[in-house]
N, C-alpha and C positions, 0 to 999 in steps of 0.2 A: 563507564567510559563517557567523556567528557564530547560526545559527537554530535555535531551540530547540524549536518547534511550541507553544508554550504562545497559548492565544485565549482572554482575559477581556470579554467582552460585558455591557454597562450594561444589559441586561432580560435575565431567565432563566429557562425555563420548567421546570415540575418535572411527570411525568406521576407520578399517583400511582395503585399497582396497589391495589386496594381488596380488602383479605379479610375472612376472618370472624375472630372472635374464635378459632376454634381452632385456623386457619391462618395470621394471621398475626403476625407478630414480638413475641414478648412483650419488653418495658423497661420494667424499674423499675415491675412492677406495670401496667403498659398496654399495648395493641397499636398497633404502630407497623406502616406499611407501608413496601411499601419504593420509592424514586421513581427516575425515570429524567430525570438531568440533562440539558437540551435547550438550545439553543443559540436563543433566541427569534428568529422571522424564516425560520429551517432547516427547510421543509418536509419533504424526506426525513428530514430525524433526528424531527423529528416522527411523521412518520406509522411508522416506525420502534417508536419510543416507543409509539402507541398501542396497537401491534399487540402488541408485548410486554407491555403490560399487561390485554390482554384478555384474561378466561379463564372457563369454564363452572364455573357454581353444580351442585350437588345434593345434595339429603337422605342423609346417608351410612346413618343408623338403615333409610333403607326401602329402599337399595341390600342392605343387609344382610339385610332382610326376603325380599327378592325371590329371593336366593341361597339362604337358608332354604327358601321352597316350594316352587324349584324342585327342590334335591336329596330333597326330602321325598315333594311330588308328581309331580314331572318335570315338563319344561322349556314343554309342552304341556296344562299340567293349569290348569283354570281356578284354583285360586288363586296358580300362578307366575303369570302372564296379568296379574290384579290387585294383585299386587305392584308386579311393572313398569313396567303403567299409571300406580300411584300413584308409582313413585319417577321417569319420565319427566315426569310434572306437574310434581317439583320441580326438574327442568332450566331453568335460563337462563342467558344471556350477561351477564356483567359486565364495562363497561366502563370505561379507566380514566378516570382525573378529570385535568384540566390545571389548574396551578397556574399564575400567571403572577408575576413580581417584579421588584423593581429589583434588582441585583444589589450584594453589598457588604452586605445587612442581615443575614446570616444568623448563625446558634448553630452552631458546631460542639462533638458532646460524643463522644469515643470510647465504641466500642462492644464490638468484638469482633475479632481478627483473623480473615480469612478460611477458609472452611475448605478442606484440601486441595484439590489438581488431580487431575484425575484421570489427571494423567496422571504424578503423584507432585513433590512439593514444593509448596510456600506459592503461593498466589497473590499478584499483583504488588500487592493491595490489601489496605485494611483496612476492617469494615462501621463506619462510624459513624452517627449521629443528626444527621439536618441541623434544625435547630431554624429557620422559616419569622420573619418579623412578623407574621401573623397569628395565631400560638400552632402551627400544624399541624408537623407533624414527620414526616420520612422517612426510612429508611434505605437509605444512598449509600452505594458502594464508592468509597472515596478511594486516589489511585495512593501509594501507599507511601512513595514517595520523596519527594514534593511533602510529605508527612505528614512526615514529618522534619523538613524544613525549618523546617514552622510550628512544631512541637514546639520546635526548634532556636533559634527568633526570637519566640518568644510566651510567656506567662503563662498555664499551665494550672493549674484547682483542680479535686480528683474529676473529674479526666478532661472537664471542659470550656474551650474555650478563652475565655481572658476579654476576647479580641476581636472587632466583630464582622470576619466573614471572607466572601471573593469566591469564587462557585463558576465555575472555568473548566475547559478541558482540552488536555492535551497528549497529542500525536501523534494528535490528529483523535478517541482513544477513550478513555483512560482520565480519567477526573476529578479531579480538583486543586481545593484549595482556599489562600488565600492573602492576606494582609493585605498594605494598600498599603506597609508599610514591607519589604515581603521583595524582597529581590532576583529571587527569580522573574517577580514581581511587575513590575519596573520590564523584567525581558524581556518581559514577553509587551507591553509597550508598543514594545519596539522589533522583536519580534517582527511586527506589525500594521504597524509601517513596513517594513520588508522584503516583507509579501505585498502592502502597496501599492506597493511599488516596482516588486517584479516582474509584478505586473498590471498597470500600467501601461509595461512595457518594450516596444521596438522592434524591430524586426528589419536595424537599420541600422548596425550594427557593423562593424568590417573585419577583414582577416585580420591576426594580434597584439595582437588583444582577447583580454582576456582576462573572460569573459562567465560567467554563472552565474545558474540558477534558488534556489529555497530551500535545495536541500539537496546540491548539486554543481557546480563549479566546471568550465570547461573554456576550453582553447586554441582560438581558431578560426583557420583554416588559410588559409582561403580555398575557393575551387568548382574542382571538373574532373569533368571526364567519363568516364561509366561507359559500357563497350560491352556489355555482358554481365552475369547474373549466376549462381550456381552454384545450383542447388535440389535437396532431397533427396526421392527417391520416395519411395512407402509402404513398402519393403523398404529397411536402411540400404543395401544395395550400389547403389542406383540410385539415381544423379545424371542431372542435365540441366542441358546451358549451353543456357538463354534467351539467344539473342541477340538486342538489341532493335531495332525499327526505324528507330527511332532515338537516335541516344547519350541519355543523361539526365546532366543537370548535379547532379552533386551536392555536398554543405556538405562539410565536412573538418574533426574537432574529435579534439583529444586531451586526456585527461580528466588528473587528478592525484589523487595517492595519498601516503601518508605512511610514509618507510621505518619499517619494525618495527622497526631498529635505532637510528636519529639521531632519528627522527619530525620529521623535516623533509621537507618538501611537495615531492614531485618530480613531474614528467612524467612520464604513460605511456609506453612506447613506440611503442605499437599504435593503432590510430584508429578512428574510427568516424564514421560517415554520415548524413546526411540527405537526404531527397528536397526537403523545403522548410526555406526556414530560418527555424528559430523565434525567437518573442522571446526576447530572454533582457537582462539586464541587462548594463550595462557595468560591471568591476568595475576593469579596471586594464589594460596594455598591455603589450608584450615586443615588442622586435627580432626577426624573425624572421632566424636565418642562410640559408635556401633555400626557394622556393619551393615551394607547394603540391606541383606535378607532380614538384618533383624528390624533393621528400620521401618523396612516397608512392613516387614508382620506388624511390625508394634503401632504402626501408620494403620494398618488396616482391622487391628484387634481394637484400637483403641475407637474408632470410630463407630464398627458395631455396637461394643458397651455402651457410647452416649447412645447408641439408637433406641435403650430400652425403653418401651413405653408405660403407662401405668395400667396397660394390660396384662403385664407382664410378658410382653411380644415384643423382639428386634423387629427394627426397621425392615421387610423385603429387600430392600433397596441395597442397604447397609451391607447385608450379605451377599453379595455380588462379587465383591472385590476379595472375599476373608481367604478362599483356596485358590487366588488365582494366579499366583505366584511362589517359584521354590528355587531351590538350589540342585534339586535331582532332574539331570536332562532325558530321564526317560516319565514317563507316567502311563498311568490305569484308567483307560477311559471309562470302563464300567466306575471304577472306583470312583473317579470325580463323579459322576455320574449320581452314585447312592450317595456318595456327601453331599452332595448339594443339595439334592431333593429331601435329605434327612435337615440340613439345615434350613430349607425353606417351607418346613414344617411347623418350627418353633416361631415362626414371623410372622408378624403382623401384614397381609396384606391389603394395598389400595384398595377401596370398592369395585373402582371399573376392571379392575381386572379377577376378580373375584369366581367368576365362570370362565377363567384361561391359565392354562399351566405353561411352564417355562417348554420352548421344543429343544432338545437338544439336537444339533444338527453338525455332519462332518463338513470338514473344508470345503470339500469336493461339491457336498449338495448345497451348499451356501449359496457357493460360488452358483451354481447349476439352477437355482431361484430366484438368484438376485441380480443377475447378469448383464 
């Protein structure tokens, strides 16, 4: 699926961190503050927002003072005492201001690129001047690359754009801005069709769907049943087969990847599980050549044989997965039991584990160890 993460929403709420004149952002001769793009409706990114824009006042001239009488007259001397006093007076909470707006009316005017990471190179934005309808202005960190684009599709003069522009974002965090004629633009409309599709999917697909949320695509198999499953103690040498009381039915999906060499869309080999099946959208279908159970046997036969070594010993490891899946929804716990330990006979294992055998352990006391 062709999704981009871009979300342009018709009201946008801007929180603005309020400073002093000699804290914050000086432009073009005025202080600018700087705003936290909000996603109107979005209480956590709200409340988010506010909380970043909250921050404590105080007189810096009588902090200064305070420091002065103490190292003058020590830190117990009545006039540090009333220093403190007096510069604790001018302590308070500032908190920020919420702007609210139709989105689509805004001034975009470049400001500044970012400055270093600290963790060395550019950061992924650049600060600009969101210019409001109201006259108010704040400074936004725009995602870089979205900035291109409008650069790319628009008419700037002195670094303002001479259209007005939509404040959205991609990948849930960085800010973007964009005119209805940019292609970005006409994504994040089909963008919003996609997460309504997917919020509205089913869980009623069959096995040779071919099924996908936003941002991954996958094969469904069909169900079978798990008898057991392999868990790791707090030490890596200690494993425990959980064997369960009863089988559990699980989903069967194989994901897709794009070779590094062709970049054409193949099949995993390998699979993966679920306990329930989720929705996911229907995206397209495929013949399956063998059944789930044979797959997964031939999936999991085939992986012990590569495991043999020139010991003439399977892999430990390899053998894990060979009986832990069937078609019959009852099972023998003695039996798994003696198959397993009969198969991890003929394998080769690890050194560090060499003086530890596998514990076999029921649900209950799993649970009851591991808690």
């Amino acid at each position: 699926m062709d999704y981009k993460g871009i979300k342009i929403y018709n009201k946008i709420t801007i929180v603005e961190k309020t400073m002093t004149t000699e804290d914050g952002y000086n432009w073009r001769g005025r202080t600018v503050n700087q705003g936290y793009v909000v996603d109107t409706g979005n209480k956590k990114m709200l409340d988010t927002a506010l909380r970043w824009a909250e921050w404590t006042y105080y007189d810096r001239d009588l902090n200064d003072k305070y420091w002065e009488a103490r190292n003058k007259f020590g830190h117990d001397s009545k006039e540090a005492k009333e220093a403190e006093a007096a510069y604790d007076a001018t302590r308070k909470k500032i908190e920020g201001i919420t702007h609210e707006y139709d989105n689509g009316t805004f001034t975009i005017t470049l400001s500044e690129s970012a400055s270093g990471s600290s963790q060395g190179g550019k950061l992924s934005f650049w600060n600009c001047i969101i210019t409001a309808p109201d006259g108010n202005s704040f400074l936004v960190g725009i995602n870089s690359e979205l900035l291109l684009h409008l650069l790319m599709s628009t008419t700037f003069i002195n670094g303002t754009c001479q259209e007005k522009v939509w404040l959205g974002r991609i990948g849930g965090t960085q800010v973007g801005v964009f005119t209805e004629a940019m292609e970005d633009f006409k994504q994040a409309k089909l963008d919003e069709e996609q997460r309504t599709a997917v919020k509205n999917a089913s869980n009623k697909y069959v096995p040779g769907d071919i099924v996908g949320t936003l941002k991954e695509k996958q094969l469904y198999l069909g169900s079978i049943y798990k008898y057991y499953s392999i868990e790791q103690g707090y030490r890596y040498a200690d494993k425990y087969i959980v064997i369960y009381d009863k089988p559990k039915l699980v989903h069967i999906f194989r994901g897709f990847y794009k070779h590094w060499k062709t970049g054409e869309e193949e099949l995993d080999s390998y699979f993966n599980e679920t306990l329930t099946k989720p929705k996911r959208l229907v995206l397209d279908h495929m013949d399956l050549d063998e059944s789930v159970a044979d797959y997964v046997s031939n999936y999991t036969k085939q992986k012990f044989d590569n495991s043999l070594t020139d010991k003439n010993k399977y892999s430990w490891y390899a053998a894990e997965n060979l009986l832990m899946y069937g078609t019959d929804d009852t099972c023998d716990k003695e039996a798994i039991k003696k198959s397993l330990s009969d198969l991890y006979d003929k394998c080769e294992r690890p050194y560090w584990t060499l003086d530890r055998e596998y514990t076999f352990l029921t649900e209950e006391k799993y649970k009851e160890m591991f808690k």
